[in-house]
MARLUMRO-289415 format. One record per residue (C-alpha): z, x, y; residue in three letters. Coordinates in steps of 0.1 Angstrom, whole numbers, padded with zeros to 4 digits, always signed. Layout:
% residues N
ZXYala;...
This chain:
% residues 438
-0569+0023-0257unk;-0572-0011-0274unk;-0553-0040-0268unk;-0532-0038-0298unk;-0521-0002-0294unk;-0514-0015-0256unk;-0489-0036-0272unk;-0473-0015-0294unk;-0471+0012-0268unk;-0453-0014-0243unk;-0431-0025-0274unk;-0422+0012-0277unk;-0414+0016-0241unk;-0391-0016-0239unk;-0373-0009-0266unk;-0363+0026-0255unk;-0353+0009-0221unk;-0330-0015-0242unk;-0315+0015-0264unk;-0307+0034-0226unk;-0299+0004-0205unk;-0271-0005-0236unk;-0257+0030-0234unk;-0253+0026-0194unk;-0238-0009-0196unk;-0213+0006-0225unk;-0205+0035-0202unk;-0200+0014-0173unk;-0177-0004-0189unk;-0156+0018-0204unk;-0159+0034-0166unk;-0147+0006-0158unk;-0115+0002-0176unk;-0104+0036-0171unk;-0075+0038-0151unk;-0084+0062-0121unk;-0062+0091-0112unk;-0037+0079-0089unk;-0016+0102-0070unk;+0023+0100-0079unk;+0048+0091-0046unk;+0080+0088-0063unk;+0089+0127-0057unk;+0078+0116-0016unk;+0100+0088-0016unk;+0125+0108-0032unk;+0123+0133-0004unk;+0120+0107+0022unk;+0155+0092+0011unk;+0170+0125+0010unk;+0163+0135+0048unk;+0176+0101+0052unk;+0208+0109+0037unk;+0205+0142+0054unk;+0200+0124+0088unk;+0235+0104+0082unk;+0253+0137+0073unk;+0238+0151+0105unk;+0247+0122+0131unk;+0282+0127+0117unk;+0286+0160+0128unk;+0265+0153+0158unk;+0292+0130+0173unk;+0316+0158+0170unk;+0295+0186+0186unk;+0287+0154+0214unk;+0323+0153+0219unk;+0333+0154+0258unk;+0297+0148+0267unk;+0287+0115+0292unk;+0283+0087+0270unk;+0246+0078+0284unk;+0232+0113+0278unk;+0247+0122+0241unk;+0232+0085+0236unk;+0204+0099+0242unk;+0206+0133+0227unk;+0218+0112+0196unk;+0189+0086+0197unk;+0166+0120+0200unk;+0174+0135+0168unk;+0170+0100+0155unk;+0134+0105+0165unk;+0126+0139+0156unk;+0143+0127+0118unk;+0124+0099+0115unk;+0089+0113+0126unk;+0084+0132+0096unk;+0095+0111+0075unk;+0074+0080+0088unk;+0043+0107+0090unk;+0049+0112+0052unk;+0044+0071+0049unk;+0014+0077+0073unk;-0004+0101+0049unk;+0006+0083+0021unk;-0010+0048+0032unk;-0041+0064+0043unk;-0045+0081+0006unk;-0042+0050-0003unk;-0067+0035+0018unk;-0089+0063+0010unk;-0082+0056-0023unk;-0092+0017-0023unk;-0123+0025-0004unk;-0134+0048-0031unk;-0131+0027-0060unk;-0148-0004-0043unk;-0176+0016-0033unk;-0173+0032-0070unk;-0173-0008-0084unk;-0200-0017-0059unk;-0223+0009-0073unk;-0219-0006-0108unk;-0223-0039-0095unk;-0252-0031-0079unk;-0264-0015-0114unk;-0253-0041-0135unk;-0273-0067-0113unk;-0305-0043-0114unk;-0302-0042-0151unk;-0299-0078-0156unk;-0330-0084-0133unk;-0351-0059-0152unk;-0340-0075-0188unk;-0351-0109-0170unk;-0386-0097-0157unk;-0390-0077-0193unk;-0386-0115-0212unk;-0403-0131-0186unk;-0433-0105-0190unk;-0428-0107-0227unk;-0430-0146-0226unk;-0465-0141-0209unk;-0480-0122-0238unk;-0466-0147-0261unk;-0483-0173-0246unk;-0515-0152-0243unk;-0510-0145-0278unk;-0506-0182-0290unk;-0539-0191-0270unk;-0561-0167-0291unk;-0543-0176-0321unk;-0552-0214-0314unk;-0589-0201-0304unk;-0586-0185-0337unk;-0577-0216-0360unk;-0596-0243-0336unk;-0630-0221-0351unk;-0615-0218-0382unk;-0611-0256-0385unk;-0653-0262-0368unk;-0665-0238-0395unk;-0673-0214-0371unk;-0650-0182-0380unk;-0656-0183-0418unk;-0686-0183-0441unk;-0689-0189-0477unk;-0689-0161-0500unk;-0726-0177-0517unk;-0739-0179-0483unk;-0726-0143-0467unk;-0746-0130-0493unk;-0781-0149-0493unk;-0775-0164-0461unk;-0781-0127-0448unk;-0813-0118-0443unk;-0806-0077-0441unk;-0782-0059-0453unk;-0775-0054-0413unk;-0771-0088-0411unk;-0742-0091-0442unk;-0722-0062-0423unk;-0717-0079-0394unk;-0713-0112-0407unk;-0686-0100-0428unk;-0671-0078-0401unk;-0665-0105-0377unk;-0649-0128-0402unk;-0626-0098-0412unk;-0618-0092-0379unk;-0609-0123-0369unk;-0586-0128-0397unk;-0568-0096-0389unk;-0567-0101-0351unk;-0550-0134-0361unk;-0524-0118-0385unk;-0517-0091-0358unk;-0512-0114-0329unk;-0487-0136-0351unk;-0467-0102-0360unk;-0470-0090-0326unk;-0453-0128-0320unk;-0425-0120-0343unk;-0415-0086-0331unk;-0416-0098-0294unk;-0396-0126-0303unk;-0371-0100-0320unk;-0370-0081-0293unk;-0357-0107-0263unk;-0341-0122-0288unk;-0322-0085-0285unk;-0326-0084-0248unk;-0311-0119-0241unk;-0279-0109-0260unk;-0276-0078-0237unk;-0282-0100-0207unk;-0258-0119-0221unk;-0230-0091-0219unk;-0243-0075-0189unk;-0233-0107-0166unk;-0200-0109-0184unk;-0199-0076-0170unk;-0213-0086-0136unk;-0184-0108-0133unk;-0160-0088-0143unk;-0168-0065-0114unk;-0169-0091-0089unk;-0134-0101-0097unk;-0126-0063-0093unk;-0143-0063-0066unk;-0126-0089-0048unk;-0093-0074-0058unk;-0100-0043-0042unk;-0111-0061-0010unk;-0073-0074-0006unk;-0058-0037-0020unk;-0084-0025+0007unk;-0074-0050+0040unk;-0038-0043+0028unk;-0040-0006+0029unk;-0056-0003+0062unk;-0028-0028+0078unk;+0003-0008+0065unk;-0020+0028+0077unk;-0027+0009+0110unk;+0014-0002+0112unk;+0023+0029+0103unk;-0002+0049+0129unk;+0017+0025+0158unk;+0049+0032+0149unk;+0046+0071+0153unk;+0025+0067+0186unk;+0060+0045+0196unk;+0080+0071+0179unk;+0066+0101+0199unk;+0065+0081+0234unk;+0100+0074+0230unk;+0108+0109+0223unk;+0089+0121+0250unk;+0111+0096+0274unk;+0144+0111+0258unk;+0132+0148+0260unk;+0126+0138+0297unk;+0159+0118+0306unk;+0178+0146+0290unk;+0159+0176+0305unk;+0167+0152+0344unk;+0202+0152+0334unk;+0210+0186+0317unk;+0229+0199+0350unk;+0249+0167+0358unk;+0256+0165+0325unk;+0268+0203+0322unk;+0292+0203+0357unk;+0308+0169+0337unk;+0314+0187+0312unk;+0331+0220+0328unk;+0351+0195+0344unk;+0362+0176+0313unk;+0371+0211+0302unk;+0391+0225+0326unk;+0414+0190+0327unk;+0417+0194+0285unk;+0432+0229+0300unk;+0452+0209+0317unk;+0467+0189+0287unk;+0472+0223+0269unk;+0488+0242+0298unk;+0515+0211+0302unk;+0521+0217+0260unk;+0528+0255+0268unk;+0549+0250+0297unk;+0569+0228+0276unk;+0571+0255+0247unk;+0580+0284+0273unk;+0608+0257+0282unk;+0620+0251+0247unk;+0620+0286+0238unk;+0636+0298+0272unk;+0671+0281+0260unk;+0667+0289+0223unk;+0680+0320+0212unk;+0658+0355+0205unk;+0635+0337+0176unk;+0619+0357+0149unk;+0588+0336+0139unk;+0572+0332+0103unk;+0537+0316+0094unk;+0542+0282+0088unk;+0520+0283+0055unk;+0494+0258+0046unk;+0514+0228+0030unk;+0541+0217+0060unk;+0519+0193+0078unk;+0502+0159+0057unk;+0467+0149+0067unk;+0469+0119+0096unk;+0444+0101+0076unk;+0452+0087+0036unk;+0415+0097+0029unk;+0412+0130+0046unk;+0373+0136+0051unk;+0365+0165+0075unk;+0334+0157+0095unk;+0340+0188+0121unk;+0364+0220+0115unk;+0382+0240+0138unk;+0359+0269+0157unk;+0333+0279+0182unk;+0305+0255+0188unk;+0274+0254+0202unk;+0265+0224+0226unk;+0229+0209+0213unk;+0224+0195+0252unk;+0243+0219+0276unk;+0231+0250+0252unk;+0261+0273+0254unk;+0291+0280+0229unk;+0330+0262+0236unk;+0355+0262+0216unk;+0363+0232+0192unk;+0400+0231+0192unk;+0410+0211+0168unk;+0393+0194+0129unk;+0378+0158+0134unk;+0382+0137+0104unk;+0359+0107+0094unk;+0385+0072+0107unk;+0367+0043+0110unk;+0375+0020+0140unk;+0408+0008+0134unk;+0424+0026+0107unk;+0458+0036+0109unk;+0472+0073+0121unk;+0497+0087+0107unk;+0523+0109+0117unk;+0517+0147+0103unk;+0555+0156+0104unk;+0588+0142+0117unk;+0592+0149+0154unk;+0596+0132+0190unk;+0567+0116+0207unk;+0561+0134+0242unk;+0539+0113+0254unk;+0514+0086+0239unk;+0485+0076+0273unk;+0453+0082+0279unk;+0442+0117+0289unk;+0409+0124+0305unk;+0385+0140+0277unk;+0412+0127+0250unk;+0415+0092+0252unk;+0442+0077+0240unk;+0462+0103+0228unk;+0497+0110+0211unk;+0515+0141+0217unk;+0541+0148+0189unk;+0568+0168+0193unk;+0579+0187+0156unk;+0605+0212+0171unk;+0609+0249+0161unk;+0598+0254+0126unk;+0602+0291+0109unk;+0606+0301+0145unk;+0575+0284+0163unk;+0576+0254+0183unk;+0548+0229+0163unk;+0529+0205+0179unk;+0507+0177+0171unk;+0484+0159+0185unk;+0462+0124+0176unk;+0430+0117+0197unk;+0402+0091+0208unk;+0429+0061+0196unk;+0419+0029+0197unk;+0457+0016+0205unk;+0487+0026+0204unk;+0520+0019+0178unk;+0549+0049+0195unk;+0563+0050+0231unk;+0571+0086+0244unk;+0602+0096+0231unk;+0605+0079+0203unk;+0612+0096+0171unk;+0587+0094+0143unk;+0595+0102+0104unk;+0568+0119+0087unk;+0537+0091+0081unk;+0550+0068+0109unk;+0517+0050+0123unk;+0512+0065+0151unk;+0482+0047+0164unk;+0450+0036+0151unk;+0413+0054+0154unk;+0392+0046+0180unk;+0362+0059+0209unk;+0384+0062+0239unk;+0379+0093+0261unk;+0344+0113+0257unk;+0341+0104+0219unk;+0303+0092+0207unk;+0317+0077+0178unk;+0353+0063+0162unk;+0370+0093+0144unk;+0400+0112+0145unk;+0405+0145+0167unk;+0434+0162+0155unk;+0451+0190+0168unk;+0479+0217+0161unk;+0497+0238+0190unk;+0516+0266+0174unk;+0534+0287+0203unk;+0514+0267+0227unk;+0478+0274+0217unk;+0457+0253+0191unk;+0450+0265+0155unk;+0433+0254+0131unk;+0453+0225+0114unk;+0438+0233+0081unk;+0455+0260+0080unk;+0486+0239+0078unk;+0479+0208+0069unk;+0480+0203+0029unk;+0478+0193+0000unk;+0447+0167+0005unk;+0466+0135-0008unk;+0455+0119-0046unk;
């Protein structure tokens, strides 16, 4: 192969590398700039508030099924549950910050790759010129060889003296050959010049974009460094809280599991002294109705009692009830209604206060007298009180302030245990307490 058609073939070649190398730089780009699929966590966070909300709903009822059980150990039970809320939630958080770890480590190795690319492209366009820049000067040197004979009269020969200064035909050929040849070589070298010059001239404007591109990566790059640190923190947080998490349920599951029979003969025993309370209610009824004539008793109907509370919100209804420590069912005599510390208690009927003290398992508690009704004897009474405002005996108009709500007794939280002894036995006051106040 000649020299020439060595150059044109490596023209050829380069210029099909330039042609692919701009179709990968374009693609990267637009790679580049393409948002990548990211995964969307608002439906998780939306589920993670919801068990939160969930959680708050369930602590409230918790304190009511905690009722009568040693403070210490439905602390516990209480700071449990708390636990076994939280870990899923928190594991949720977990998965999600490692995604997004993952996540960052997959686009900086995906921008590394193009950077790496990008800087391989820009060193082959650099060698390319450089080689290119070579052949030019190679190029210029037989061109000046060329025109340094031409000017010493040694690469051209009169037309007169090319045709008698031959002395064979032979002779004429060649002579003329050489001197066409080396006019030819000379005009090819000067066009080969021009079209290498094109060329990098082509090249350096690629190069050119390329390390705008180059940089534009290593500012990505750097970015996703920080994203990257960031991300691994908050997964390394997160993976420390849940080992705390789980070790402190472990301890609660433990403490609880050490106290479940203490904790259940305390409990028979603030059960049989509640009996107690409701035996002295029914000896006091048999009494009452003992020096009342023969009485022919009608329902009450739902409507004759008001709610204790001006915002009545149930938290706990009247029924049986399964203990979440002790694990066996008791009966929940009476409806607990949400009343923050301190709020006033009001009277559900007029009636005579037997007695307002503190009553093991109660509290504080009022016991209100409201006399035979439809031919029942009705009693009230207002539990876990914070303090008193009636003195036994006193008589109390319907939504006299009897007290105000409290934690006394075995309460886990300040609310309002209300009950309703018809006949002497409990009912369920919503039966008769009504209509909720507007």
């Amino acid at each position: 192969m000649t020299r020439t058609r060595r150059i044109f073939a490596i023209v050829a070649a380069v210029l099909v590398l330039a042609v692919g190398s701009s179709y990968v730089v374009s693609a990267a780009v637009a790679a580049t700039h393409r948002s990548a699929p990211t995964r969307d966590f608002d439906d998780e966070i939306a589920l993670a508030n919801e068990r939160a909300k969930a959680y708050e709903k369930r602590l409230e009822k918790l304190d009511a099924e905690l009722e009568d059980t040693d403070a210490e150990i439905a602390s516990a039970f209480k700071k449990l549950q708390k636990l076994e809320e939280q870990l899923p939630i928190v594991q949720a958080q977990l998965d999600t910050a490692r995604e997004r770890l993952n996540a960052a480590l997959v686009q900086q190795g995906i921008v590394a790759e193009k950077l790496a690319a990008a800087r391989a492209q820009d060193k082959a366009i650099s060698d390319a010129i450089l080689a290119d820049g070579a052949r030019i000067d190679e190029l210029k040197l037989t061109i000046g060889a060329l025109a340094r004979d031409a000017y010493m009269g040694e690469g051209t020969v009169q037309s007169l003296e090319l045709v008698f200064g031959s002395a064979t035909s032979r002779q004429f050929v060649d002579r003329f050959a050489a001197q066409h040849s080396a006019s030819r070589v000379q005009t090819n070298a000067l066009d080969e010049i021009e079209q290498i010059a094109a060329v990098n001239r082509n090249r350096e404007a690629r190069q050119s974009a390329v390390r705008v591109y180059i940089e534009e990566l290593k500012v990505q790059a750097d970015a996703l460094v920080v994203e990257t640190n960031e991300a691994r923190i908050k997964a390394e947080a997160k993976k420390t809280q849940i080992d705390g998490l789980i070790a402190d349920q472990r301890k609660a599951q433990e403490y609880l599991a050490s106290k479940r029979a203490d904790a259940l003969a305390q409990q028979l025993e603030t059960e049989r002294l509640k009996k107690k309370v409701q035996a002295q209610v029914l000896a006091l009824v048999k009494k009452k109705l003992a020096a009342q004539a023969a009485l022919n008793p009608t329902p009450l109907g739902k409507g004759y009692l008001s709610f204790p509370t001006k915002v009545p919100f149930v938290t706990s209804s009247y029924g049986m009830r399964f203990h979440p420590v002790l694990h066996y069912w008791r009966l929940h005599a009476g409806t607990d209604f949400r009343a923050y510390c301190g709020t006033p208690i009001y009277a559900a009927a007029e009636g005579r206060v037997v007695w307002s003290k503190f009553q093991y398992g109660y509290g504080n508690q009022v016991m209100v007298d409201h006399g035979i009704v439809k031919g029942n004897s009705l009693f009230s009474s207002y539990n876990h009180l914070t303090s008193f405002n009636v003195a036994a005996g006193q008589y109390v108009t319907r939504q006299t302030i009897v007290g105000y709500s409290g934690n006394s007794g075995t309460s886990s939280a300040c609310h309002l245990h209300f009950e309703v002894y018809l006949n002497g036995n409990t009912v369920d006051p919503m039966t008769i307490l009504g209509p909720i106040p507007k």
